[in-house]
N, C-alpha and C positions, 0 to 999 in steps of 0.2 A: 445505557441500562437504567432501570427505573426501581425505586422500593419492590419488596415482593408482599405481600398479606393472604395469611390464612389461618386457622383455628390450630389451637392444641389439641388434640383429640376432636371427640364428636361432640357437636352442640346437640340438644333437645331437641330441635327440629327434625334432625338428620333421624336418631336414635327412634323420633314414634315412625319413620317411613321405610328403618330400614335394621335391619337384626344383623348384620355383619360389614365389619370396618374395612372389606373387601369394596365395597361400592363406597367408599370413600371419595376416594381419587374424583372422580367424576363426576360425583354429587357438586365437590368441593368445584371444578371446574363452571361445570353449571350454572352452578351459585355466583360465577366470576372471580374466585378467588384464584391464586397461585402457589400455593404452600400446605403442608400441613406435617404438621408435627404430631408424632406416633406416640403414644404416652404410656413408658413403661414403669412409672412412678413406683409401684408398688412392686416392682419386682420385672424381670424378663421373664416371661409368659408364653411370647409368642412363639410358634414352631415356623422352623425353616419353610415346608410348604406354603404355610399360608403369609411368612416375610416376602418370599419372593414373590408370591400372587401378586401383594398389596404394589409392592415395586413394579408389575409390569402393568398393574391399570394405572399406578401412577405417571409412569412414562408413556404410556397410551393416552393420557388425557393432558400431559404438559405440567403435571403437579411435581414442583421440586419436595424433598422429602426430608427431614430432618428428626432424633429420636430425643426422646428424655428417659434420660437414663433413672434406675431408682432414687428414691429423695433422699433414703439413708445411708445416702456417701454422705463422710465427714474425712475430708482431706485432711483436717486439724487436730484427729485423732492417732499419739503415735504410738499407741499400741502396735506393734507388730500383728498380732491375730487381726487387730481391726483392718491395718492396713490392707493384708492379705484381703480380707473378706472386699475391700475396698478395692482393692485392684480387681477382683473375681467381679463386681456386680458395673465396673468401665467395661472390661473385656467382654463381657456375656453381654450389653448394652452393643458394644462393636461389633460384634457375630452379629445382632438382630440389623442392625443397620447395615449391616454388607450384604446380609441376604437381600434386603430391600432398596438395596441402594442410596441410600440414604448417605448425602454427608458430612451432617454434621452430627456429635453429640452430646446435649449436654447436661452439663454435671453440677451438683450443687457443691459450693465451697465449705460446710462443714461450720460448726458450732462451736462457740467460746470455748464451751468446758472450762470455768473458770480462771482461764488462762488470760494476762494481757493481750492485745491486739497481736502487738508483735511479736510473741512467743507464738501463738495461732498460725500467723500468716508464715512466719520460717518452718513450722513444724507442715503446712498447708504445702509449700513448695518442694521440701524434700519427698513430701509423698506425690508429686506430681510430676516429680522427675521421673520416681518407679513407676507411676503407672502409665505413661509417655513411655518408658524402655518396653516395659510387659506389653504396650499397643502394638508396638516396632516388631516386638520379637515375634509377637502370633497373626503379623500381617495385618495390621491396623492401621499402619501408617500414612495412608490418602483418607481417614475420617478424621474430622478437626474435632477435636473437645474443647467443648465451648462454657468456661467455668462462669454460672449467673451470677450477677449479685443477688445479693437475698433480705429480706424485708423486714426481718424480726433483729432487736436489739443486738439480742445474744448469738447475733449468728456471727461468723467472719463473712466478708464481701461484701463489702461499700465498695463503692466506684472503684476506688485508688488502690484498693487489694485486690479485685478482680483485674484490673491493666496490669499490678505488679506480676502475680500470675500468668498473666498472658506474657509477660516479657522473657517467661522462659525458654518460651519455643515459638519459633515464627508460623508454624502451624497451629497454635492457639488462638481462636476467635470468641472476643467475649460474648456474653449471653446478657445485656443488657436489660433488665427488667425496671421499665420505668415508672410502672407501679411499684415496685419491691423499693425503691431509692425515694421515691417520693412518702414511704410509711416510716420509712430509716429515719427522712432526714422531717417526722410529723409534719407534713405538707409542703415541706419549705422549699422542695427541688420539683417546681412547678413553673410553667411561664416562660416568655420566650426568652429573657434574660438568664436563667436556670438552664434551659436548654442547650443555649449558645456555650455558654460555663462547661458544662458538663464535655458537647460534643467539642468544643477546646481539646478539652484535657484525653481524651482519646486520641485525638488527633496528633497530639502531642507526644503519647506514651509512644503511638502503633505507626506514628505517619497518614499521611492523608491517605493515601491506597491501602493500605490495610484498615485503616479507622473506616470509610466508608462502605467495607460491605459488613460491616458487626449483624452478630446474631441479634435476636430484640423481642421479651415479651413486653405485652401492654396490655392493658385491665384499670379499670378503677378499682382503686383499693380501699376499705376500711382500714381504721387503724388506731391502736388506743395509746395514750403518749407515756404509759411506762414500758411499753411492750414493741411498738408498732407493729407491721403489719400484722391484722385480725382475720379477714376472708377480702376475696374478691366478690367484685360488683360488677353489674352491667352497665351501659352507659343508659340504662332506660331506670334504672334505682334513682327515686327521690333520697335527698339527703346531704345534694353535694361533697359528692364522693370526685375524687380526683387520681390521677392528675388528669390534666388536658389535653386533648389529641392536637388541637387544630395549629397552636402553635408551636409542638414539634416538627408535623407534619412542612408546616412554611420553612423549617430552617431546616429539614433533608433538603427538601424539595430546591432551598436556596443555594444549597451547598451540591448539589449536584451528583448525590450521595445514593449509595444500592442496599440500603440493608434486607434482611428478612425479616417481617414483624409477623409474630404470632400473636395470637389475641388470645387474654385467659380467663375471659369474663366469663361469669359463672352462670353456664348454660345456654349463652346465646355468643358465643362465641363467634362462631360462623357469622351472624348479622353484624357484630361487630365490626369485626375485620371489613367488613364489606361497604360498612360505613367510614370506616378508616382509609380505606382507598380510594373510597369519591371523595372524600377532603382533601388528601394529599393529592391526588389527581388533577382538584382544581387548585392547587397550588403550583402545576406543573407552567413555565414561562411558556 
């Protein structure tokens, strides 16, 4: 088995040729990609009919399919109402993705809210046990929730709290965002040394077979150093915007590793990805 690549939602290209995410699938195949992620960011939107259309040209055309569930999960919120409302916007995210087959989902870890790390991350886990039970109980239980790391200061999810997280359920696959780690840690988790570092400690949390098929966005990221991550970039943005694809791409490629990488470069998504996969491609022995 080999890395997968494909766009989070529609790139610019796609969007002047085409007015429904129906001809995704195929466009995305076309193009030579293998993936694409459904993006329900702003909410679950989508109606059963047209989930399961998207799912049969998907499988029609060999596109594996995976969903992002809305951004305003905060797992590290333990408000009751919020949690409630937080398990409702998982579950509603897992109905869209079982219509379309889709299977992975994933979710964002949630914001400081002026809480230490470690009050964050235990109040992040008790709410991911319930929302793990409430998947179970309404037939969820073959979609993996894939918890990102996330790229702004104040958020929870660095590397090590996203693996902690996954250590709860062996069905938890991370959602590695190597843009998001690279604006966290202001450039610094960059390079083939950084790389190796990082896919250690996965490996180490999850085992080499589970560490090897992780979830994976990638983008250059901007990023300001009281704040980090600002917006995504494309790889065609002057300005030395990072991180780097091509010495990631060597040390999958080395390790003999299957992830999925979606691309979330801002509006050229699709060419991305498509650049990402002729690198790593010529990285293949």
């Amino acid at each position: 088995m080999s890395a997968k690549f494909g766009p989070a939602g529609n790139s610019d290209s796609f969007s002047k040729a085409h007015r429904s995410s129906l001809a995704a699938p195929k466009w995305i195949a076309d193009f030579g990609l293998d993936c694409y992620e459904y993006q329900c960011g702003k909410g679950v939107h989508v109606g059963e009919e047209t989930a399961v259309k998207i799912g049969e040209n998907a499988r029609a055309a060999g596109i594996s399919l995976s969903l992002h569930a809305p951004y305003f999960i905060n797992l590290a919120n333990p408000d009751p109402d919020a949690l409630k409302k937080t398990v409702g916007y998982i579950t509603a995210a897992c109905q869209a993705a079982r219509w379309m087959g889709a299977g992975r989902v994933v979710i964002h870890s949630g914001a400081l809210m002026g809480r230490d790390r470690r009050e964050a991350l235990e109040i992040a886990k008790k709410s991911l046990v319930e929302v793990i039970a409430a998947c179970d109980g309404q037939g969820f239980g073959h979609i993996a929730l894939c918890p990102e790391t996330m790229g702004k200061l104040g958020q929870l999810g660095d590397l090590d709290e996203v693996l902690e997280l996954c250590a709860l359920d062996g069905r938890l696959v991370p959602c590695i965002d190597f843009g998001h780690l690279y604006a966290r840690s202001l450039g610094a988790d960059d390079g083939a040394e950084a790389f190796s570092r990082m896919l250690d400690r996965v490996a180490g949390a999850l085992g080499p077979d589970r560490a090897g098929a992780f979830h994976s966005h990638f983008s250059h990221i901007e990023f300001t150093p009281k704040g980090g991550e600002k917006c995504h970039r494309t790889f065609g943005d002057d300005g030395g915007y990072g991180p780097s694809w091509a010495p990631l791409a060597a040390e999958i490629a080395r390790r003999g590793w299957s992830p999925t990488f979606i691309c979330e470069s801002a509006g050229t998504q699709a060419e991305d990805a498509r650049a990402m996969k002729q690198i790593y491609q010529e990285c293949l022995p």
